[in-house]
C-alpha positions in Angstrom: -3.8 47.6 -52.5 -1.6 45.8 -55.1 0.9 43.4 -53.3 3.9 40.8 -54.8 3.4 37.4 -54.2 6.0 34.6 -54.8 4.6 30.8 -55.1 7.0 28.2 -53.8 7.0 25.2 -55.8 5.3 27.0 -58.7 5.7 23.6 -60.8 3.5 21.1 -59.1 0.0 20.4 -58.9 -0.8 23.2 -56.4 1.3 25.3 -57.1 0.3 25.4 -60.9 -3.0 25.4 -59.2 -2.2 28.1 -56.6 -1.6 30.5 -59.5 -4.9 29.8 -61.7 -7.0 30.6 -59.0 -4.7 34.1 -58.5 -6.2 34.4 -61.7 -9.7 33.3 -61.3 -10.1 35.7 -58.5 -8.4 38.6 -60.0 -6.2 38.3 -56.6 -4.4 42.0 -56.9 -0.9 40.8 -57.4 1.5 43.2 -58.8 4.1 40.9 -59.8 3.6 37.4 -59.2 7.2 35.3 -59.2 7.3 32.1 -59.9 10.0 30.0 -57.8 11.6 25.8 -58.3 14.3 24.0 -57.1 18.0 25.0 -59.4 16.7 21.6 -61.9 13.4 23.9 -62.9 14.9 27.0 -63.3 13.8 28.2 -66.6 10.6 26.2 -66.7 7.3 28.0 -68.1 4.3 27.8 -65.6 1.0 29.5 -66.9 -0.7 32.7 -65.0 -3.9 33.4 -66.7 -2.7 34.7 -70.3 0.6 35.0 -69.2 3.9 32.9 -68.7 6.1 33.0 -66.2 9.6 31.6 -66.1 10.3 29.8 -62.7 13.2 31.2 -60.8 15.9 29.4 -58.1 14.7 29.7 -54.4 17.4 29.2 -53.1 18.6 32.8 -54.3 15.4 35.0 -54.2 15.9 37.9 -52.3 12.1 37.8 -50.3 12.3 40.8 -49.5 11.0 41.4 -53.0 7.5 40.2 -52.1 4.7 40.8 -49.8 3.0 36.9 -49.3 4.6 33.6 -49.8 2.6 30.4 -51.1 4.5 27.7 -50.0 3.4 24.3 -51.8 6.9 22.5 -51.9 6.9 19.8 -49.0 7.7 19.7 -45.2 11.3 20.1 -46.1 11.3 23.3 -47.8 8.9 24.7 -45.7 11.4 24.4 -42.6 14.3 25.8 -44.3 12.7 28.5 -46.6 9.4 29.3 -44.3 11.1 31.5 -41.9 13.9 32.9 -44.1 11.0 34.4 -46.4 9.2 35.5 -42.9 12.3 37.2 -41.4 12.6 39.1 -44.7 9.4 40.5 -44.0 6.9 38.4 -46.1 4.0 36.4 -44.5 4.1 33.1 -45.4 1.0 30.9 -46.1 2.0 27.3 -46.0 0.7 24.2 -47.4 2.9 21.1 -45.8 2.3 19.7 -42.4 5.3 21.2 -41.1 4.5 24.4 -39.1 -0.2 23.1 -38.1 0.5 22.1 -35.0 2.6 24.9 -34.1 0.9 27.0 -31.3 2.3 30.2 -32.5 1.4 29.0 -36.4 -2.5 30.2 -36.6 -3.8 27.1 -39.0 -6.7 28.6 -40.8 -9.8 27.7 -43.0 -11.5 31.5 -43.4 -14.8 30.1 -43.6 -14.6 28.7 -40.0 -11.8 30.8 -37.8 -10.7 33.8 -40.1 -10.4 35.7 -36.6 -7.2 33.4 -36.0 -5.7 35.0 -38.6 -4.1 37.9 -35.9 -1.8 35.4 -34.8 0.2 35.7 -37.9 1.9 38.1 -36.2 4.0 35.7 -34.1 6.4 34.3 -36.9 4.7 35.8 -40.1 4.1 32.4 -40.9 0.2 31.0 -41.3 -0.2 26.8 -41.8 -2.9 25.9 -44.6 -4.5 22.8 -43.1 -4.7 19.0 -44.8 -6.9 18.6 -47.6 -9.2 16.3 -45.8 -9.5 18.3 -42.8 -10.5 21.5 -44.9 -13.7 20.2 -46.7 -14.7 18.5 -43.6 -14.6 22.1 -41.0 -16.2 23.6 -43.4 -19.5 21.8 -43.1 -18.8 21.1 -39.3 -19.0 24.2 -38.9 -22.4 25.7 -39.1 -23.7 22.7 -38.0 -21.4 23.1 -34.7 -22.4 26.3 -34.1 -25.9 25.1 -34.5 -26.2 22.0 -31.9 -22.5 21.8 -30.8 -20.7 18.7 -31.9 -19.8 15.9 -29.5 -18.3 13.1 -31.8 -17.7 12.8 -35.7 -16.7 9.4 -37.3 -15.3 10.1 -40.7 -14.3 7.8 -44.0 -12.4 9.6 -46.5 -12.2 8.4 -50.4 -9.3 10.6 -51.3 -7.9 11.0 -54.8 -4.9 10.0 -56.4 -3.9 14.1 -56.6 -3.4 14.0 -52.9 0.1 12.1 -53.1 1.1 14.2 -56.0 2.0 13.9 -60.1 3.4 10.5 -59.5 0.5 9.1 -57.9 -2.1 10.5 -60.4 0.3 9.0 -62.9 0.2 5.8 -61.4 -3.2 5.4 -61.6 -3.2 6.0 -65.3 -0.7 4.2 -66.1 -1.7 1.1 -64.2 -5.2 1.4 -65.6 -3.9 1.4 -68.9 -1.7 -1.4 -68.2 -4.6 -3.9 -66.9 -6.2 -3.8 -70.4 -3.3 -4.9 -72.4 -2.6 -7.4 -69.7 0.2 -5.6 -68.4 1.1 -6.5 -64.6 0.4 -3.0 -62.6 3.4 -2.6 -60.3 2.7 -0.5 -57.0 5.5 1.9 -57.0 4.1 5.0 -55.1 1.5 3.4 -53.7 1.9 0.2 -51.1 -0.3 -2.0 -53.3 -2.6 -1.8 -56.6 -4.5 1.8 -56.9 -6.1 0.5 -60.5 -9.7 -0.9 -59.5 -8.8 -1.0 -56.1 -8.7 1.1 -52.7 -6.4 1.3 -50.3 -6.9 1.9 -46.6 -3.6 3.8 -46.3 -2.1 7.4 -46.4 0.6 8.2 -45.1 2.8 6.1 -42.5 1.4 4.2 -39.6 1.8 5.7 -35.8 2.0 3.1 -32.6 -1.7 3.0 -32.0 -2.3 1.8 -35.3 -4.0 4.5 -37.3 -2.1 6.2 -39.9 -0.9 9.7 -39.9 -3.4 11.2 -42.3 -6.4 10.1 -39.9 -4.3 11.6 -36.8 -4.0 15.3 -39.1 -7.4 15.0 -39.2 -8.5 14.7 -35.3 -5.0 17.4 -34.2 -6.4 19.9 -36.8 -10.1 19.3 -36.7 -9.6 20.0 -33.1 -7.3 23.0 -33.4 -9.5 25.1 -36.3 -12.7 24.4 -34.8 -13.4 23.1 -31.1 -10.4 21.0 -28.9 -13.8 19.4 -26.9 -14.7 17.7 -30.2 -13.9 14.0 -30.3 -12.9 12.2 -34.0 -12.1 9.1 -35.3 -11.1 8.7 -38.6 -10.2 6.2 -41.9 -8.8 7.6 -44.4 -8.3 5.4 -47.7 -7.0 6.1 -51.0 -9.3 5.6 -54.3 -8.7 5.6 -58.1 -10.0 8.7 -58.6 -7.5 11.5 -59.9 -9.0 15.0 -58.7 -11.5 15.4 -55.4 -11.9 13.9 -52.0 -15.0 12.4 -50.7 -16.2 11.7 -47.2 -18.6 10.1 -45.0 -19.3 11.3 -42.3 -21.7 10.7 -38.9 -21.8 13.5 -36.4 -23.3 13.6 -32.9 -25.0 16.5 -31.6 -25.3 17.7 -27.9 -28.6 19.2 -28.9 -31.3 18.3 -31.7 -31.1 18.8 -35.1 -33.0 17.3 -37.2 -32.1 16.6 -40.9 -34.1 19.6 -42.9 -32.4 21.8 -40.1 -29.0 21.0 -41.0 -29.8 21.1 -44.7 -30.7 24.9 -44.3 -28.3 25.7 -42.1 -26.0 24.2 -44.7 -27.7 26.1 -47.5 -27.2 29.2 -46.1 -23.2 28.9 -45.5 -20.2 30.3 -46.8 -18.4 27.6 -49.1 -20.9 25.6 -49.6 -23.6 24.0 -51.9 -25.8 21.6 -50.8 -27.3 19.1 -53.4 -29.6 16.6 -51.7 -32.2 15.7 -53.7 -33.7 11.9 -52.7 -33.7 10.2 -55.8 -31.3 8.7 -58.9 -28.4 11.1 -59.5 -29.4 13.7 -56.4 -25.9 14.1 -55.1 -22.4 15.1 -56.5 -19.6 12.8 -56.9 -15.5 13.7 -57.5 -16.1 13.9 -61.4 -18.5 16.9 -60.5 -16.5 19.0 -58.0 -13.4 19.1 -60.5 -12.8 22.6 -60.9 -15.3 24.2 -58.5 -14.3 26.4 -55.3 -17.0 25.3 -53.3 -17.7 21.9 -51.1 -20.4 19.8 -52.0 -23.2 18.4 -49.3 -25.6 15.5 -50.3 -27.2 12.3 -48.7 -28.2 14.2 -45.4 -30.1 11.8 -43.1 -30.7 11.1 -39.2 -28.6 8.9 -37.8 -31.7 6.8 -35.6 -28.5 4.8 -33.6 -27.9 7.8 -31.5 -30.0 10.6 -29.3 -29.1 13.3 -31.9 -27.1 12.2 -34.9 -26.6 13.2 -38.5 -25.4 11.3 -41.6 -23.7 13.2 -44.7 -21.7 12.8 -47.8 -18.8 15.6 -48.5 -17.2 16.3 -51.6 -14.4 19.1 -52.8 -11.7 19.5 -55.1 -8.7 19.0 -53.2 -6.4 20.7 -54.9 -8.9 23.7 -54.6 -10.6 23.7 -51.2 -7.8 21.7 -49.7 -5.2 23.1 -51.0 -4.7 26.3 -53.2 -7.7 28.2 -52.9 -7.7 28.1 -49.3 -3.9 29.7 -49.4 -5.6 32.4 -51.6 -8.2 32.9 -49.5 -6.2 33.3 -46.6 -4.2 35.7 -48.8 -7.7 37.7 -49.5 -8.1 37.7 -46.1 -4.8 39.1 -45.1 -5.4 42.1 -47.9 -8.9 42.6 -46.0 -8.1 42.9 -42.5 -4.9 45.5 -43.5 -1.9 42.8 -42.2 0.1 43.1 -45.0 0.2 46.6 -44.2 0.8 45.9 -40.3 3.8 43.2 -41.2 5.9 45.2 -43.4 
């Protein structure tokens, strides 16, 4: 079955992205259409071998297309979300606007593709934070295995995660400290050049940012509501792919050559753990893969059962525009697109 698609925001990072992996996966789009605000229309944006020329949103007839990938901000996605899913498309969304919507399914297909017959509700699906993705993924099997209790989680997130400008600052900064050049913080709150910053997103009344409360509300919603989470998230000078560390606690044992077969054997991911120089992947690696990365798997001694582990994943990918694809895939597969027109 051969299906229209239209990507919102077709000019930025994930949407640009968003339409590669179309590509990659031979996704069976019959006409694909690009779509910008009025100051892009006209703009050339790549699809595999082809070009498409970006037309204005704000007078698409939807009615046109079958799916909507939405990668153009909160704002958009309230006004233009449920237009495009009254016209009769289902929209697959990638702001925070519509996750913690009880009738908006938020999805990762590797861990709750079943929650994808809730669609139905508004024709609208919620693609969750970057961070949040990589990490189900791997909670996953290991939940399923020895049932989670507690997960305390650092992220080392990439400049691509706040967009263009931010990548941009990072470069230009960089560049800047070696011909003496003052960096001045300008997306960022201070320095990203040779420097982290404990900081994404604003700060809520209990003190911990809203990027580290996305993380605990969706963790909780795609996988188990009984699971507790605490999380830091900090930004890093790194352009492309999130990292994180994380500690779990198990209500059952697991030891660590358990967890690193269980992990071997699924869906999304690839576990590299070898004990020695080198034996793990870092961001530089994961650039341009679809799967999330699993190294440094340990016992955690300080608790009754306890595992240590080190994540990795493109965010723009896994966090972002593949899993709106696969959730597109997985709309195709269980006939919905069929069931909503």
């Amino acid at each position: 079955m051969e299906v229209n698609v239209a990507v919102v925001g077709a000019t930025g990072n994930v949407g640009q992205e968003m339409l590669a992996i179309m590509e990659e996966r031979l996704f069976p789009a019959k006409e694909v259409f690009a779509l910008a605000s009025r100051q892009s229309i006209g703009r050339e944006v790549s699809y595999g071998d082809r070009t498409l020329k970006c037309r204005d949103l704000e007078t698409f007839d939807f009615s046109k297309v079958d799916i909507v990938l939405m990668a153009a901000g909160g704002s958009v996605a309230k006004e233009w979300a449920p237009k495009a899913a009254k016209a009769g498309a289902i929209v697959i969304d990638n702001s925070s606007h519509f996750r913690m919507d009880p009738d908006v399914p938020l999805i990762v297909p590797e861990v709750n593709a079943e929650a994808v017959a809730g669609a139905r509700k508004k024709n609208i699906i919620a693609n969750p934070n970057c961070s949040t993705a990589q990490l189900v993924v791997a909670l996953k099997p290991l939940h399923d295995a020895a049932t989670i209790k507690r997960v305390v989680v650092s992220t080392y997130q990439s400049t691509s995660g706040g967009g263009k400008e931010a990548m941009d600052e990072l470069f230009n900064q960089t560049k800047g400290i070696f011909v003496n050049d003052s960096p001045e913080p300008k997306k960022f709150t201070k320095q990203i050049a040779f420097n982290v910053i404990p900081h994404i997103d604003v700060f809520m009344e209990d003190g911990f940012t809203k990027e580290e409360w996305k993380m605990v509300a969706e963790t909780k919603k795609i996988l188990d509501p009984k699971i507790k989470l605490t999380a830091t998230c900090v930004r890093v000078p790194v352009f492309v792919g999130h990292s994180e560390a994380v500690n779990v606690e198990f209500e059952n044992s697991i030891s660590d050559d358990e967890a690193r077969e269980i992990l071997r054997e699924s869906p999304g991911l690839l576990v590299v753990d070898k004990r020695e120089d080198g034996g793990y992947v870092t961001p530089v690696e994961c650039v341009g893969d679809f799967a999330t990365f699993v190294s440094r798997i340990r016992v955690d001694p300080t608790v009754e059962n306890g595992l240590v582990f080190w994540c990795v994943s493109d965010n723009l990918r896994k966090g972002a525009a593949l899993n709106a694809v696969q959730i597109a895939e997985l709309l195709l597969n269980r006939g919905m697109l069929q069931q909503a027109a």
